[in-house]
FIZA-519771 format. One record per residue (C-alpha): residue in one letter; y, z, x. Coordinates in steps of 0.1 Angstrom, whole numbers, padded with zeros to 4 digits, always signed. Last residue first. Example, Ala and Ser with C-alpha at 12.3 -4.5 7.8 and 13.67 -1.06 7.14 Angstrom:
BEGIN
S-0011+0071+0137;A-0045+0078+0123;
END
This chain:
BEGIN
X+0440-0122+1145;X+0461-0091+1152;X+0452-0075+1122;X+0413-0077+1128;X+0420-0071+1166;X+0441-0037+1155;X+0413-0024+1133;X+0390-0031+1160;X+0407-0008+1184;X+0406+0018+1156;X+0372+0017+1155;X+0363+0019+1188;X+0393+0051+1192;X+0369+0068+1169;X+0382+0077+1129;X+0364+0099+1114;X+0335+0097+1087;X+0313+0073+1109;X+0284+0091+1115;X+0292+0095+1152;X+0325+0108+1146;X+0314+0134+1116;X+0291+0143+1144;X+0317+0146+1171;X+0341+0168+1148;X+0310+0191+1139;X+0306+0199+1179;X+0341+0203+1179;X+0343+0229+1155;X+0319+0245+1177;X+0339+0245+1207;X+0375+0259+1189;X+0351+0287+1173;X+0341+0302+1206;X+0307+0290+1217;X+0281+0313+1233;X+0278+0343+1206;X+0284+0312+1178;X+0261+0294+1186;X+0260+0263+1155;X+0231+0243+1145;X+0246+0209+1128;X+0228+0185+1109;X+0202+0211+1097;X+0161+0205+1100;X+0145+0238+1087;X+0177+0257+1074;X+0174+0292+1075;X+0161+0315+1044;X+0182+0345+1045;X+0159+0370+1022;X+0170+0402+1006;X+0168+0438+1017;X+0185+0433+1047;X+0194+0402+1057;X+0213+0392+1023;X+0220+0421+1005;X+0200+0430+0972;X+0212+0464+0968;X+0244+0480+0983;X+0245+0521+0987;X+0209+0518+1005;X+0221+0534+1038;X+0210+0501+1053;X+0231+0487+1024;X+0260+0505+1033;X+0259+0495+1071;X+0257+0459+1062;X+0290+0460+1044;X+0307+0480+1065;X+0339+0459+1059;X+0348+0450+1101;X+0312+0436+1103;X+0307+0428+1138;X+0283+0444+1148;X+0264+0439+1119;X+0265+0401+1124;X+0257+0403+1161;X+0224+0426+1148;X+0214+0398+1123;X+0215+0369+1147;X+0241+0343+1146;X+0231+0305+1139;X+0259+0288+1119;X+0240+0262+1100;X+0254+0233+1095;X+0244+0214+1067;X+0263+0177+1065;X+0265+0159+1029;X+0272+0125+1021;X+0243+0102+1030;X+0220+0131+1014;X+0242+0127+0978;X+0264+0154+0964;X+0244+0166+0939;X+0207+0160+0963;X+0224+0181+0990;X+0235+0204+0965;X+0197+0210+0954;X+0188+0211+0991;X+0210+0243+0993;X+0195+0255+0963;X+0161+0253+0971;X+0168+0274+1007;X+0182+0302+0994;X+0209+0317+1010;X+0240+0305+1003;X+0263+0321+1028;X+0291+0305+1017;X+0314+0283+1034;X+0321+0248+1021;X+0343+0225+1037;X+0355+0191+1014;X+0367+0158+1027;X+0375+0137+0997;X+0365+0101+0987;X+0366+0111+0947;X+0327+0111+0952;X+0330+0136+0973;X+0353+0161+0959;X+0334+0158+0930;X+0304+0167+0948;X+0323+0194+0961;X+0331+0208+0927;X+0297+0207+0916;X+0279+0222+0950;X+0306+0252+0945;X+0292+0256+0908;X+0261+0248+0920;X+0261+0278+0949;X+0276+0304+0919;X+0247+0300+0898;X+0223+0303+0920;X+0237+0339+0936;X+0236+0347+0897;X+0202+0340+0895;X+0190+0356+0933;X+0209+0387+0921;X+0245+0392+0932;X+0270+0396+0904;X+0289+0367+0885;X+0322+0381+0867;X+0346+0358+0887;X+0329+0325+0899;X+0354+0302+0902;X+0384+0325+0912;X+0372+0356+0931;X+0335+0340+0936;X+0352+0310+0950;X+0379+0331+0976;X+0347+0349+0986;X+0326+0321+0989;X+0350+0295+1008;X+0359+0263+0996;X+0382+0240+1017;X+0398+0210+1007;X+0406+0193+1037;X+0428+0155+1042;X+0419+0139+1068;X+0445+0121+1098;X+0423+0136+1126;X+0449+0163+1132;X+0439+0176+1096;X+0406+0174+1109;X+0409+0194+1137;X+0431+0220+1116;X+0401+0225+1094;X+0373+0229+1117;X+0394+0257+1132;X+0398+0272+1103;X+0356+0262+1094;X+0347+0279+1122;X+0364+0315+1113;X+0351+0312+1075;X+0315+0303+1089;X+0311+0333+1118;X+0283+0348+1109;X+0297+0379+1097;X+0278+0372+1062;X+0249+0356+1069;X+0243+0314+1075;X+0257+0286+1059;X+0280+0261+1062;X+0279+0227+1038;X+0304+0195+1053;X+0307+0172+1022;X+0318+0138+1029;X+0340+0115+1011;X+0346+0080+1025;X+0380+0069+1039;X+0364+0071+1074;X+0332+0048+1054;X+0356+0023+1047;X+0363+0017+1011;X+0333+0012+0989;X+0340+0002+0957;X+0364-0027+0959;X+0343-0042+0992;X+0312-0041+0967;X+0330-0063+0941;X+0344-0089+0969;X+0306-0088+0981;X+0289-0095+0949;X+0315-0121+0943;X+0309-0137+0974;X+0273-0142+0970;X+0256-0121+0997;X+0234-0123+1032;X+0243-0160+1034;X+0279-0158+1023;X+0284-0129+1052;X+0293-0091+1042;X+0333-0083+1049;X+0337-0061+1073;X+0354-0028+1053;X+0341-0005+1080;X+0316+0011+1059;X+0303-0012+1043;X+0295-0035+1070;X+0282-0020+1097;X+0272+0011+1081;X+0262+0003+1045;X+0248-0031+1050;X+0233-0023+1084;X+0213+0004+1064;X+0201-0019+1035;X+0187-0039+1070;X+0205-0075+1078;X+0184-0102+1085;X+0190-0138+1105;X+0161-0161+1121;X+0161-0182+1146;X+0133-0205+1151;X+0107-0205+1180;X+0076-0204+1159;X+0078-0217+1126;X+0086-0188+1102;X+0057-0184+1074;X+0047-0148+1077;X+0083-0136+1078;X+0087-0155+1044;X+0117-0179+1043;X+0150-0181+1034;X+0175-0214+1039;X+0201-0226+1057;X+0178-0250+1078;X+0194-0238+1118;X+0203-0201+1098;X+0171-0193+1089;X+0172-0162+1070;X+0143-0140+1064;X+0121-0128+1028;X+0099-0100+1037;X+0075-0101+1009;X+0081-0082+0975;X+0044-0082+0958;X+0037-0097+0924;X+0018-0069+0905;X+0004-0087+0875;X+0013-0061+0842;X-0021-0058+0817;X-0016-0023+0821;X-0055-0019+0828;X-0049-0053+0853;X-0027-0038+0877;X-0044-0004+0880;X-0054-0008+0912;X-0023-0030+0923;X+0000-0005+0907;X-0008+0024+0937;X-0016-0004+0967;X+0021-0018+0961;X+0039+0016+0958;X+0020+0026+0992;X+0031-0004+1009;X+0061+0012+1032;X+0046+0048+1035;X+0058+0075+1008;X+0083+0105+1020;X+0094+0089+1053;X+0096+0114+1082;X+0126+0128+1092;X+0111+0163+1098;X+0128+0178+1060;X+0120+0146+1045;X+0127+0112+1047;X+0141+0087+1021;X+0136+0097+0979;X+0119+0063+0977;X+0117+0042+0943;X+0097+0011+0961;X+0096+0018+0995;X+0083-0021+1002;X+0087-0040+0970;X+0075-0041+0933;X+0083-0072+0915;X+0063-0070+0882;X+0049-0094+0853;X+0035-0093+0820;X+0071-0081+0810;X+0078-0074+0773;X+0097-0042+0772;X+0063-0022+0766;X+0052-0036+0797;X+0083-0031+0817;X+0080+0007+0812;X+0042+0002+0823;X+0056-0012+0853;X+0080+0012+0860;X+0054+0041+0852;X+0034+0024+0881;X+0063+0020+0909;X+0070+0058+0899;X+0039+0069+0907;X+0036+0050+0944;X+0071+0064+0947;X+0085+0087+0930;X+0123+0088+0934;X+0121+0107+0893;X+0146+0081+0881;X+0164+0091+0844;X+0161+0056+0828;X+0187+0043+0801;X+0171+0005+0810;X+0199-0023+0810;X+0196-0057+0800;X+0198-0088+0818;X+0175-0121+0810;X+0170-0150+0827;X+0156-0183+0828;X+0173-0199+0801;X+0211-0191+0812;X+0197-0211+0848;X+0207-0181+0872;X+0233-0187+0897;X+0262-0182+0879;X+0262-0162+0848;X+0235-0137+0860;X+0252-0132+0895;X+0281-0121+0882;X+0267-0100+0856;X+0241-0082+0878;X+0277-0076+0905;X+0294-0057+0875;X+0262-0041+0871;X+0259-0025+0901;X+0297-0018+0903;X+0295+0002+0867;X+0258+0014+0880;X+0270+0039+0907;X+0259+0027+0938;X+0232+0055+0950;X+0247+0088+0969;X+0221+0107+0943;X+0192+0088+0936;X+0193+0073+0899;X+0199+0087+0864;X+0199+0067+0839;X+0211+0025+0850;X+0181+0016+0858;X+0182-0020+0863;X+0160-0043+0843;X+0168-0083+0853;X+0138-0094+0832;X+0133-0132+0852;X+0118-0155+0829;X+0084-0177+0831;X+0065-0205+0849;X+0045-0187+0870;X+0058-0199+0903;X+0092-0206+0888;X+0098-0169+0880;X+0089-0152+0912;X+0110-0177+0931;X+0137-0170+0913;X+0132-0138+0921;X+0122-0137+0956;X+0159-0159+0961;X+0183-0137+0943;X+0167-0106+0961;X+0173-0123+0993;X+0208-0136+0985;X+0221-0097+0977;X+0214-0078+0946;X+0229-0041+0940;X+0206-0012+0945;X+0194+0004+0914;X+0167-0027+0907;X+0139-0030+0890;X+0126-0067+0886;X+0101-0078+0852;X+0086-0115+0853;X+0080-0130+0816;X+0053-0153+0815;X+0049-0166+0781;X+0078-0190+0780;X+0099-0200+0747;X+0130-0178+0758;X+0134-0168+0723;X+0110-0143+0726;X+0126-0128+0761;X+0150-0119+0734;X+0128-0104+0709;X+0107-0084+0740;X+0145-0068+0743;X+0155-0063+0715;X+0121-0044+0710;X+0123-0026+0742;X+0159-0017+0732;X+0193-0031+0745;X+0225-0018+0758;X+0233-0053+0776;X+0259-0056+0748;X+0272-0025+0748;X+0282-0025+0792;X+0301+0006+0787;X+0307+0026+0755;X+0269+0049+0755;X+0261+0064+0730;X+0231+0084+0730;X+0205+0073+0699;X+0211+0091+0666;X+0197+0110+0644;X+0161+0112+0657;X+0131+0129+0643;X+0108+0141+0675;X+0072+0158+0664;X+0066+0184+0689;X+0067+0201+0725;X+0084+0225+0749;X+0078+0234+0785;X+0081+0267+0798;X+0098+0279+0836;X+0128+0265+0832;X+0141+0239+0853;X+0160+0250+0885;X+0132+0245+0908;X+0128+0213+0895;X+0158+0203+0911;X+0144+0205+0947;X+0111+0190+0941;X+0133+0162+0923;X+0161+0155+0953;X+0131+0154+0978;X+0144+0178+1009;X+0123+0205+0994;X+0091+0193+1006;X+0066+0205+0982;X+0051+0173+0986;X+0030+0145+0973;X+0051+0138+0945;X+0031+0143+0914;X+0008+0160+0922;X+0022+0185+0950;X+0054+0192+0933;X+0034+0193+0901;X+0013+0222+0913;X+0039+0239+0930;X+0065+0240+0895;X+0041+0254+0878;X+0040+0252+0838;X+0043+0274+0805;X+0035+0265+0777;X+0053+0262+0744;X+0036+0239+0717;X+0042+0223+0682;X+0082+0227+0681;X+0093+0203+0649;X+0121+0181+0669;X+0150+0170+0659;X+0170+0144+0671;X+0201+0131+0687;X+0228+0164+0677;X+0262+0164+0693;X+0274+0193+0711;X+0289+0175+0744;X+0258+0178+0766;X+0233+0168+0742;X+0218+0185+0711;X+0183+0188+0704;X+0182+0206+0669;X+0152+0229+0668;X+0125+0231+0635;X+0103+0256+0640;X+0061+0246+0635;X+0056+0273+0665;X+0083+0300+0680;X+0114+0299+0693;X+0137+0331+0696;X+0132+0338+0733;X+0104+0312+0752;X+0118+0311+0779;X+0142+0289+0807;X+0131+0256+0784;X+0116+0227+0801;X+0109+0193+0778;X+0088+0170+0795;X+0081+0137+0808;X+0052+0141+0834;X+0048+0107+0856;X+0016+0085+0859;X+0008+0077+0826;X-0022+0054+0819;X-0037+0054+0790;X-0068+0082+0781;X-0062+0098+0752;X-0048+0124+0770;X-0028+0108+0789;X-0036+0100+0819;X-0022+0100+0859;X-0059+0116+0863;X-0049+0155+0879;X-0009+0154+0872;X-0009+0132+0840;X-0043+0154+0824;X-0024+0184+0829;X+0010+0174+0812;X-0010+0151+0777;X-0034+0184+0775;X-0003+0209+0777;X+0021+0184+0754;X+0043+0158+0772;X+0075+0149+0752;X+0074+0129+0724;X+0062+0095+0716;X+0038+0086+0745;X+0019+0055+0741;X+0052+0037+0746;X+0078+0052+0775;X+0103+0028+0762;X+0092+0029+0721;X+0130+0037+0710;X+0121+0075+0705;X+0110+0081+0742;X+0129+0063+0760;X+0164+0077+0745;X+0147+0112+0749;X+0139+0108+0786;X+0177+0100+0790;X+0185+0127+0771;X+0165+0151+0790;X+0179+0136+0824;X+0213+0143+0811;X+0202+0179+0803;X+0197+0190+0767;X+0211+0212+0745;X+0186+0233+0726;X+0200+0240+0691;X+0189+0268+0660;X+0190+0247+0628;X+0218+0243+0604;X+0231+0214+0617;X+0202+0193+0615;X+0204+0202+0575;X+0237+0183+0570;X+0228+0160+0596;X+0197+0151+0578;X+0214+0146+0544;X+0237+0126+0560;X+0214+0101+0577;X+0189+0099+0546;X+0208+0063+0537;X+0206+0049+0570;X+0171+0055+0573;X+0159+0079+0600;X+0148+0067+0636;X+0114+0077+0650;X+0105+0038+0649;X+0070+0047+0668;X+0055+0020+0696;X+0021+0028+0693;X-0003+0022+0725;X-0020-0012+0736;X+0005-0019+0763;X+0020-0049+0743;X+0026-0022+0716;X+0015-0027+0684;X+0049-0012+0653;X+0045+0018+0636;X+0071+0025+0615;X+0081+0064+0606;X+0109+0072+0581;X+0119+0107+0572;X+0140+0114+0544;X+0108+0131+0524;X+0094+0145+0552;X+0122+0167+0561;
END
C-alpha cells in the first residue's frame, strides 16, 4: 500500500509530529477494494474514539496506538518513549493473539462493519491489567468505571502503522465536528495569541460562564469551549443536551470574537490528576496555550468505602509540574460565589466580611432541583440552559433506576423481588423485571456456565437494563451474578447515580436447605461443575446499597427496606413530595 499512501507531516505546537494518516482522494477506492480483503478487528466505541484522535493529530506525538516501550514507559514516567509527556495508555486490546501475526495487514472496522483504517500489525504483547490499575489510576478499586471495564479487555495489546479510510461519522452537531488543525486555523483567525482551553462534560451554569470569561480577558485571548463529547462517565448528561445548552450560551453571552466551540471525539478515562494532564496536552495540539482545570477535575466519584477517588487539588498540583514542558499555563478553577446584595460573583477568598453569599453544589442541582422539576434560579443558570435541562431530566420519581440483586442461588432474590414488584406497582411505577433463569432461557439461550459465559450473560442483562434506564424505566434484576468485576461493570453501564446493589445475604447451608431442585446436592456429589458456592467463587458485595436477611425478614419486610431507599433517594414518590406538588399547582 505504499504507493496510494499519503503521509504529511505537519510541527505540532507540542513539539511532536502531527501525521496526515489520511489517503488521497483518488487512492480511496483502490484502498477499500484491497481493505476489504484483509482479516478485520472491530473496534469498541472507545477504540474508535481513540482512533479518530489518533489519526487527526489529537493525541499528537503519538500516532498509533501505544507500543510495549511507548505502554511501560507511560505507566512508570507518564512518557513516551522518546521522552514527551503522555500520561494515559492508549491502546489496542485484542482477547489473543489467534490468526495475527507480525508485518499483517488488519482492517479495523467499527461497530457497524465499516472499515476506518488499516493498520500494518508491528507488535502483540501482552499486558496486566493490576499494574495499570495501580499506575494509572491509583487503585484497583473496582468501583472506578475504567478498572472495572478493563477487566473485560483482552489480555494482548496490538500495534502498527495506522492508514485511514475514513474518519467516524458522526450526523449531529457537523459543523462543530472539527479537527485540531481546523481547529488551531479557527482560533487563527481570532487575531489573539492567547488562546484559553475549558473541558467540560457537565453543562455550563453562570459560574462557569463567569471564570471563563474571566480567564480570557485577563490574558487577552479566546475561550476554546472543548467538550468531550466521546465517551464520558456513565449517568453523565448526554452530549445532545450538553451541547444544545454550549450553543445557547455561545451565541448570546459570548462576544462572537472571543470564543470558539468545537467538539472533541474523546473516550474519557475519569483519571484524575492524569487525565487533567493528557487534557491539556490534547488542548495543546488543538491550539490552546492555556488551561482551566478545576477542583475534581475528571473524577470517577467515591469508591467502594465512599471515599473520594483523587483529592480536591490533586488534578491542579499534577499539570502544574509539568505546566511549562507542555508549554500549556495551568489557570486554576477558584471557587467562584454569588452575592446576591451586588448581583454579582466573587472569589471565596475575596468576599467582604459579613456579606451574603449564594451557591448551589453539582449535587443540589441534580437533587433539589433536577430532580423535582424546580426550576434552577436566573443567577445560578441562564434560562435557556435551564429550560433545556428541565426538557431532559424529568423529575427524579420519573427517573429510571436499576435495582441489581445478587446473592446464591436459593437466596431468596426471585421471591423478594415479587414482592418488591407489587410494592412498586402500588407505588404508581412501572416494573420490568429480569430474572436469570427466565434471561438465560430467552436472552441468553445456548450460554453454559464457566466464568466467560457467566460474563457474558451478566452484560447482556446489564445492557438491557441500562436501556431500561436511560428510557426512565424501573427495572429489577435477579441473577446471582457472581463475580464481583462484573457487577461494578454494570454499575458503570447503567450509571452509579442509577443503579442500587442489594445483596440478599443468606448463608450457604440456608441456601442448601432450601433447594427444592437438588442443585447444590449434585454438585457436592460432583454431578454439576463449576457451581457457585461450592466449587466456584460467590464474591459478596463490599459496600452494597441494600443488605438483605432473609432468615429474619420475610420477603414482604425486605422489599420494604428497598421501597424506603428508593424513597429516600428520590425515585418514589414520598407524601413531602407530593404535598409540594399540590402547593406548586395550587399557587
Amino acid at each position: 500500500m505504499d504507493d496510494v499512501e499519503r503521509t504529511v507531516d505537519l510541527i505540532s505546537p507540542y513539539g511532536g509530529q502531527l501525521v496526515d494518516l489520511l489517503v488521497v482522494p483518488e487512492c480511496q477506492e483502490e484502498v477499500k477494494r484491497y481493505a476489504s480483503t484483509l482479516p478485520s478487528l472491530q473496534l469498541s466505541d472507545r477504540s474508535v474514539c481513540d482512533l479518530e484522535l489518533l489519526v487527526t493529530g489529537g493525541f499528537s506525538p503519538l500516532d498509533r496506538f501505544m507500543g510495549a516501550d511507548d505502554h511501560q514507559r507511560v505507566l512508570d514516567e507518564m512518557r513516551l518513549a522518546n521522552g514527551f509527556i503522555f500520561p494515559m495508555p492508549v491502546t489496542l486490546p485484542i482477547e489473543a493473539r489467534g490468526d495475527l501475526h507480525l508485518d499483517q495487514d488488519v482492517a479495523l472496522r467499527n461497530a457497524k462493519n465499516e472499515i476506518l483504517a488499516v493498520m500494518t500489525v508491528e507488535e502483540i504483547y501482552p499486558w496486566d491489567v493490576d499494574e495499570v490499575a495501580a499506575k494509572v489510576f491509583g487503585t484497583r478499586d473496582l468501583r472506578h468505571p475504567l478498572v472495572a471495564e478493563m477487566h473485560r479487555w483482552g489480555r494482548f495489546n496490538i500495534s502498527g502503522r495506522l492508514q485511514s479510510l475514513q474518519l467516524p461519522k458522526h450526523y449531529d452537531f457537523a459543523d462543530l465536528r472539527l479537527t485540531p488543525a481546523q481547529v488551531r486555523e479557527r482560533l487563527g483567525r481570532m487575531g489573539r495569541s492567547n488562546v484559553v482551553a475549558f473541558q467540560t462534560r457537565n453543562p455550563l451554569h453562570r459560574v462557569h460562564e463567569e471564570l471563563t470569561k474571566r480567564a480570557t480577558q485577563e490574558v487577552d485571548g479566546v475561550l476554546l469551549l472543548h467538550p468531550s463529547v466521546g465517551m464520558t462517565k456513565p449517568g453523565d448528561v448526554d452530549h445532545y443536551t450538553r451541547v444544545r445548552t454550549y450553543k445557547a450560551l455561545a451565541q448570546r453571552y459570548y462576544e462572537p470574537d472571543r470564543i470558539v466551540l468545537s467538539l472533541l471525539p474523546l473516550a474519557m478515562r475519569m483519571g484524575g490528576p492524569r487525565e487533567a494532564v493528557w487534557h491539556a496536552l490534547i488542548r495543546r495540539n488543538h491550539g490552546a496555550n492555556h488551561f482551566v482545570v478545576g477542583r475534581d477535575h475528571a473524577s470517577p466519584g467515591k469508591d467502594s468505602t465512599g471515599t473520594p477517588f483523587y483529592g480536591p487539588y490533586d488534578a491542579q498540583e499534577l499539570v502544574g509540574t509539568v505546566s511549562d514542558e507542555l508549554g500549556v499555563k495551568l489557570v486554576l478553577f477558584n471557587e467562584l460565589v454569588y452575592l446576591p446584595d451586588e448581583e454579582r460573583y466573587e472569589q471565596v477568598s475575596r468576599i467582604p466580611e459579613g456579606a451574603r453569599i449564594a451557591s448551589i453544589s453539582g449535587t443540589q442541582v441534580r437533587e433539589d432541583f433536577l430532580s423535582v422539576g424546580r426550576t434552577l434560579p436566573k443567577w445560578f443558570t441562564r434560562p435557556e440552559v435551564a429550560e433545556i435541562l428541565a426538557e431532559t431530566y424529568p423529575p427524579r420519581h420519573r427517573q429510571g433506576v436499576c435495582i441489581w440483586m445478587t446473592g446464591l442461588s436459593g437466596s431468596g432474590k426471585s421471591t423478594t423481588a415479587d414482592a418488591l414488584t407489587v410494592m412498586l406497582l402500588e407505588q404508581g411505577r412501572q416494573v420490568t423485571v429480569l430474572d436469570g433463569d427466565v434471561v438465560r432461557t430467552h436472552l441468553s439461550q445456548g450460554l453454559g456456565f464457566s466464568k466467560e459465559d457467566r460474563d457474558i450473560n451478566i452484560r447482556r442483562i446489564g445492557f438491557v437494563a441500562a436501556e431500561i434506564v436511560r428510557h426512565g424505566g424501573l427495572v429489577i434484576c435477579a441473577a446471582v451474578s457472581p463475580y464481583r468485576a462484573t457487577r461494578n461493570e454494570v454499575r458503570a453501564m447503567v450509571g452509579a447515580d442509577h443503579f442500587v446493589e442489594v445483596f440478599v445475604d443468606t448463608p450457604l447451608e440456608i441456601c442448601e436447605q432450601r433447594d427444592a431442585k437438588g442443585m447444590y446436592a449434585k454438585a457436592r456429589r460432583g454431578e454439576i461443575k463449576d457451581f457457585t458456592g461450592i466449587d466456584d467463587p460467590y464474591e459478596a458485595p463490599l459496600s452494597p446499597e441494600v443488605r438483605l436477611n432473609t432468615v429474619d425478614y420475610s420477603p414482604g419486610e425486605n422489599a420494604e427496606m428497598v421501597i424506603s431507599h428508593l424513597m429516600q433517594r428520590g425515585f418514589l414518590r414520598t407524601d413531602d413530595v407530593l404535598i409540594a406538588a399540590e402547593a406548586e399547582v395550587s399557587a
